[in-house]
C-alpha positions in Angstrom: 0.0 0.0 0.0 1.9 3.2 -1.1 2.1 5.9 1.8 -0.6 8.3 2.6 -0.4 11.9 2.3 -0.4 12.5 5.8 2.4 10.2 6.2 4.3 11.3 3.9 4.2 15.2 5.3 5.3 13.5 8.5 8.7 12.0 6.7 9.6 15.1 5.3 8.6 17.1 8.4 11.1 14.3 10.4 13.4 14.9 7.2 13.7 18.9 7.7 13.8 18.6 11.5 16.7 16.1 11.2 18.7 18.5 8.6 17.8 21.4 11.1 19.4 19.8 13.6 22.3 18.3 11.9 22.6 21.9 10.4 22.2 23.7 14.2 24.6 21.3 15.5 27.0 22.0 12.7 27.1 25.6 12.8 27.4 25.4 17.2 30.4 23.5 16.3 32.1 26.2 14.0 31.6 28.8 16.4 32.2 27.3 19.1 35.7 28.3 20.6 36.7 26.3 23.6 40.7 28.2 23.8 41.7 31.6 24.5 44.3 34.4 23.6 46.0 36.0 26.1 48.5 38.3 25.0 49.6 40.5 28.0 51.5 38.1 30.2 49.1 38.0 33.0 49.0 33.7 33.5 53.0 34.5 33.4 54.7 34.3 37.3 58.3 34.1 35.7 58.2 30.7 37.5 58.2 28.5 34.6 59.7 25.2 34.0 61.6 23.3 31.3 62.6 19.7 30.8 66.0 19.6 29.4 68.2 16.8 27.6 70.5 14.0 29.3 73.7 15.4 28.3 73.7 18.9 30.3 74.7 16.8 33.5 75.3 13.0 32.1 78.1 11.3 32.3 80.4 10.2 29.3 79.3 6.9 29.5 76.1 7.9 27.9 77.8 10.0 25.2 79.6 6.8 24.3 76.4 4.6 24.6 74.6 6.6 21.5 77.2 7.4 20.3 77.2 10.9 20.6 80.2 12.0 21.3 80.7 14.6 19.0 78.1 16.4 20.3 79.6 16.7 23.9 81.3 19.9 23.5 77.5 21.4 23.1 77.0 20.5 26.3 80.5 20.8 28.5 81.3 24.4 26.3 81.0 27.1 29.3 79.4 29.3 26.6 77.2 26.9 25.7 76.1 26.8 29.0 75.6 30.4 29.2 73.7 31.0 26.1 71.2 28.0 27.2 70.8 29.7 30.9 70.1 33.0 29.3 68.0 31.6 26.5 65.9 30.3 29.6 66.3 33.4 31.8 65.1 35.3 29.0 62.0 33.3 28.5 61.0 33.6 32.4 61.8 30.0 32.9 62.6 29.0 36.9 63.0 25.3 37.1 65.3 23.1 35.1 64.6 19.2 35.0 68.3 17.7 33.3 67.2 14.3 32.5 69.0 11.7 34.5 66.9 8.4 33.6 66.7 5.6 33.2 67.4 4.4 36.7 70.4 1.4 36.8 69.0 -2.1 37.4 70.2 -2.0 41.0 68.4 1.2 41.7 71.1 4.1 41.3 70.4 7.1 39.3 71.9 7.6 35.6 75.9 8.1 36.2 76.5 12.0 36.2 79.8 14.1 35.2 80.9 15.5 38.5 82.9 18.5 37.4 79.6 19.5 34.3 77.5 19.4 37.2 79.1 21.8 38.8 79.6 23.8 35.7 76.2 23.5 34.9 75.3 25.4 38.1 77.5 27.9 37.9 75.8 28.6 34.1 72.6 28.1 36.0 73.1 29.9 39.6 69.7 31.9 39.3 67.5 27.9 38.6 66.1 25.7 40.9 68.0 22.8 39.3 66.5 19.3 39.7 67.7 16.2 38.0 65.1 14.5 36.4 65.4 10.8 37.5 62.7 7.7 37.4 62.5 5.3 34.2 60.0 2.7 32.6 57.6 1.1 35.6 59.0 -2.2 36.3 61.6 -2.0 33.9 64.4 0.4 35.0 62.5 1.7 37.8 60.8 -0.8 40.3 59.0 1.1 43.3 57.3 -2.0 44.3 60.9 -3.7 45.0 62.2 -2.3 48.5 65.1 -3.1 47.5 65.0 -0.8 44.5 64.1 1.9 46.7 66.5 1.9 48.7 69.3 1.8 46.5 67.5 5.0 44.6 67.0 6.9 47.4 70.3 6.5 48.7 71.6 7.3 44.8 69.4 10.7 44.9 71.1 11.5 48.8 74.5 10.8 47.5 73.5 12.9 44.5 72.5 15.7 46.7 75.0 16.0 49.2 77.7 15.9 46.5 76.0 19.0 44.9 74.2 21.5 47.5 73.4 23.5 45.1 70.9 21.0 43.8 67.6 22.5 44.3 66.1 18.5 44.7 65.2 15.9 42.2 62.1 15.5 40.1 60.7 12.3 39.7 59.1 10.4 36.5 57.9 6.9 36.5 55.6 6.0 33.3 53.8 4.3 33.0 51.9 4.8 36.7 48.4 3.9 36.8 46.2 5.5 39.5 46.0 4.0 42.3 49.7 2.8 42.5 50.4 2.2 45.7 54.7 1.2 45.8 54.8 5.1 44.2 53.7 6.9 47.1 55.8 4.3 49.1 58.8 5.6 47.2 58.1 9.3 47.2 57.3 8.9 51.2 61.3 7.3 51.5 62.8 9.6 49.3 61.3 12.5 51.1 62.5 10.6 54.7 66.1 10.4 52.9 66.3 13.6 50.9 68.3 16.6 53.0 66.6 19.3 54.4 64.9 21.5 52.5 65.4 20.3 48.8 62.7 20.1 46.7 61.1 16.9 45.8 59.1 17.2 42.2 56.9 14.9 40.6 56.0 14.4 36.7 52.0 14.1 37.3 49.2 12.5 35.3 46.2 14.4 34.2 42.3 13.5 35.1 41.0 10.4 33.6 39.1 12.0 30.4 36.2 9.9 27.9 38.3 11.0 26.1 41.6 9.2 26.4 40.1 6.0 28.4 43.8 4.8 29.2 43.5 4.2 33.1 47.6 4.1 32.8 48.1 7.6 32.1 45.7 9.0 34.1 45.0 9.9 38.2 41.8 9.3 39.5 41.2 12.7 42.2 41.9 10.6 45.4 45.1 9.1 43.9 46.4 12.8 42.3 46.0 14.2 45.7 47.6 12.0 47.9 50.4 12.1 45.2 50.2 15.9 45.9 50.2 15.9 49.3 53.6 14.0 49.2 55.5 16.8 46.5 56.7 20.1 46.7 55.8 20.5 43.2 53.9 18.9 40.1 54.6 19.1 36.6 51.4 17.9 35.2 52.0 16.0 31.8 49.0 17.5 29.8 49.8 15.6 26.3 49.8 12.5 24.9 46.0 12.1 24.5 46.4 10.7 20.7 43.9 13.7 20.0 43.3 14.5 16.0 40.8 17.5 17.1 42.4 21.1 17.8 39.2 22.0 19.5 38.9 18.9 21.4 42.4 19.2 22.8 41.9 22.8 23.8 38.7 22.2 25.9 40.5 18.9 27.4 43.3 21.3 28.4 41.0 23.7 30.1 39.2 21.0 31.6 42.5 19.3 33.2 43.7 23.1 33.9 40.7 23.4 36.3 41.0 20.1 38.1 44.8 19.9 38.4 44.6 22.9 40.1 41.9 22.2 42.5 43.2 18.3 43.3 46.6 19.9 43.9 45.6 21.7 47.3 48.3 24.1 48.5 51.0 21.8 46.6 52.8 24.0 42.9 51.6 22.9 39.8 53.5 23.7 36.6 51.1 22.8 33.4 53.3 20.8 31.7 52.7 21.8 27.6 54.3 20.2 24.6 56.9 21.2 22.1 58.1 17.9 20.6 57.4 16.0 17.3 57.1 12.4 17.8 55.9 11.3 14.0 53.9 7.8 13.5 53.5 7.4 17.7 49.7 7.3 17.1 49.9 8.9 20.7 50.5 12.5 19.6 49.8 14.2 17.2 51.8 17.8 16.6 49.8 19.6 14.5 46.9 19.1 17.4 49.5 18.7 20.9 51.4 21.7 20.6 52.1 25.1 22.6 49.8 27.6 20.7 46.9 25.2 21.1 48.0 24.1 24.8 48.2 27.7 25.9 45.0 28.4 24.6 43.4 25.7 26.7 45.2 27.2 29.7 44.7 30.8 29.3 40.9 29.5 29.0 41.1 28.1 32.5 43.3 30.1 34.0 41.1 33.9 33.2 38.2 32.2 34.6 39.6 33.1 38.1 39.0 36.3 39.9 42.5 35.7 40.7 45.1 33.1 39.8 44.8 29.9 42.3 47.7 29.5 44.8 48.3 26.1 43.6 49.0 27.8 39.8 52.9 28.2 39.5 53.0 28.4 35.7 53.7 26.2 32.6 56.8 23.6 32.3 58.0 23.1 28.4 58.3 20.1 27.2 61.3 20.1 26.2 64.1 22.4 25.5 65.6 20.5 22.8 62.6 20.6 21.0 62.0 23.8 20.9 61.9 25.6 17.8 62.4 29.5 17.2 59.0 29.8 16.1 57.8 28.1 19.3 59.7 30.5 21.8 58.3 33.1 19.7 55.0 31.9 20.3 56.2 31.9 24.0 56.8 35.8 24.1 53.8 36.6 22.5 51.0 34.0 23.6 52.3 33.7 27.4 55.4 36.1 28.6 54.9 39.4 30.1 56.0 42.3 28.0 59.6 43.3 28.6 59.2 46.1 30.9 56.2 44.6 32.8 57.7 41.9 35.0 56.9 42.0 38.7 
């Protein structure tokens, strides 16, 4: 029986309400702008953070092992040293985070040059230096093992002692699922065996997101807290979400910018923002997980606040041998304060 007329005027009625929809929902999307621009250095403390590359403070045994030994005298070359400190002073960055990693199967840190560390802070007097140590869970760095732990936190106290003018260590483990309970058992030795008043950092997970549904990557609030109320500081690693969507990734960022502030308490956060390119990973994606884009997440967050939240210390850069030109000179115009303006 062919259709009547009534129910065909209903199908077409359904028809047009469906394409109105579509068409609504369509044009919401195009104007909707989850980021923001921020161009007079107001979310800028001058307390910002950087993660920097293994050969500012390793040992020639790692030079050797990739064979990258001509590429030592960028790195031991006292005006090296001092173009990279005032590259970084410039750009209103605070805390440097020389890798160190991966941990020794035994538990000691990555060997060290003795006499570049020193050189390193005399370049770097004005930083709060602090080694970047961990590894690969269970692979190079076991906190579940006690005997593990012990042998790193005596590596970090030997560390420390040997160079006062350490500022403390900062800590990576990845993967480290929430919940983890032989991390927060090595962050509560480490701070029992660290000296007095060094800083003890920690590379943080963001907020589980629909998202990114990877529970190994991500800190439930319970778990980020007590992670937080064992650091002096968090760098929160706000990338890797294998996110193809710029828009997406902007309002994830404000999202996580939000919570990691809140969860945090009265413990420093740094947003930690990328600048790397890591083709074919299928985790990243550059042209989406970047610093404009990041920024713009934050600066979305961050203006939302009558005033900026205690726990907000600034951004960290990931990392500085990444960084391009054109990406510090999105720095200075998306996030630094003007020269003349600084506090």
């Amino acid at each position: 029986m062919p259709p009547s007329r009534s129910q065909h005027h209903l199908s077409r009625r359904q028809l047009l309400a469906g394409a109105a929809v579509v068409g609504a929902s369509t044009l919401a999307y195009v104007v909707w702008s989850p980021g923001a621009k921020v161009g007079d250095g107001r979310h800028d403390l001058g307390t910002n953070g950087i993660w920097m590359q293994h050969g500012w403070l390793g040992g020639d045994v790692w030079f050797t092992r990739y064979g990258k030994e001509a590429k030592k005298p960028l790195f031991r070359d006292p005006r090296k040293l001092a173009e990279a400190a005032d590259r970084l002073r410039r750009h209103r960055i605070r805390d440097v985070f020389p890798h160190l990693c991966p941990a020794e199967p035994g538990g000691a840190i990555a060997s060290h040059d003795p006499i570049q560390t020193e050189r390193f802070l005399d370049a770097f007097a004005s930083f709060r230096v602090m080694p970047w140590v961990g590894g690969v869970l269970d692979v190079s760095a076991r906190p579940g093992d006690p005997a593990f732990r012990r042998a790193f936190t005596r590596s970090i106290r030997a560390l420390l002692d040997a160079h006062p003018r350490l500022a403390g260590i900062h800590v990576n483990i990845e993967p480290c699922p929430s919940g983890h309970a032989p991390f927060l058992t090595l962050l509560d030795e480490l701070r029992a065996g660290m000296p007095e008043g060094k800083f003890l950092s920690v590379a943080a997970y963001p907020p589980p997101t629909v998202l990114h549904p990877f529970t190994g990557v991500h800190w439930e609030e319970a778990y980020f807290r007590e992670v937080a109320k064992r650091a002096d500081q968090l760098a929160v690693m706000l990338y890797d979400t294998a996110l193809t969507n710029v828009k997406l990734y902007e309002s994830l960022i404000t999202q996580w910018t939000r919570e990691v502030l809140d969860w945090a308490g009265a413990t420093p956060v740094l947003l930690g923002l990328p600048a790397y390119d890591d083709p074919g990973v299928g985790y990243h994606d550059a042209a989406v997980e970047n610093v404009p884009n990041a920024l713009a997440g934050a600066h979305a967050a961050l203006r939302t606040y009558p005033a900026l939240p205690a726990s907000y210390q600034g951004i960290a850069l990931y990392s500085d041998w990444e960084m391009t030109e054109d990406e510090w000179g999105i720095l200075r115009k998306e996030f630094l304060r003007p020269e003349g303006s600084f506090p």
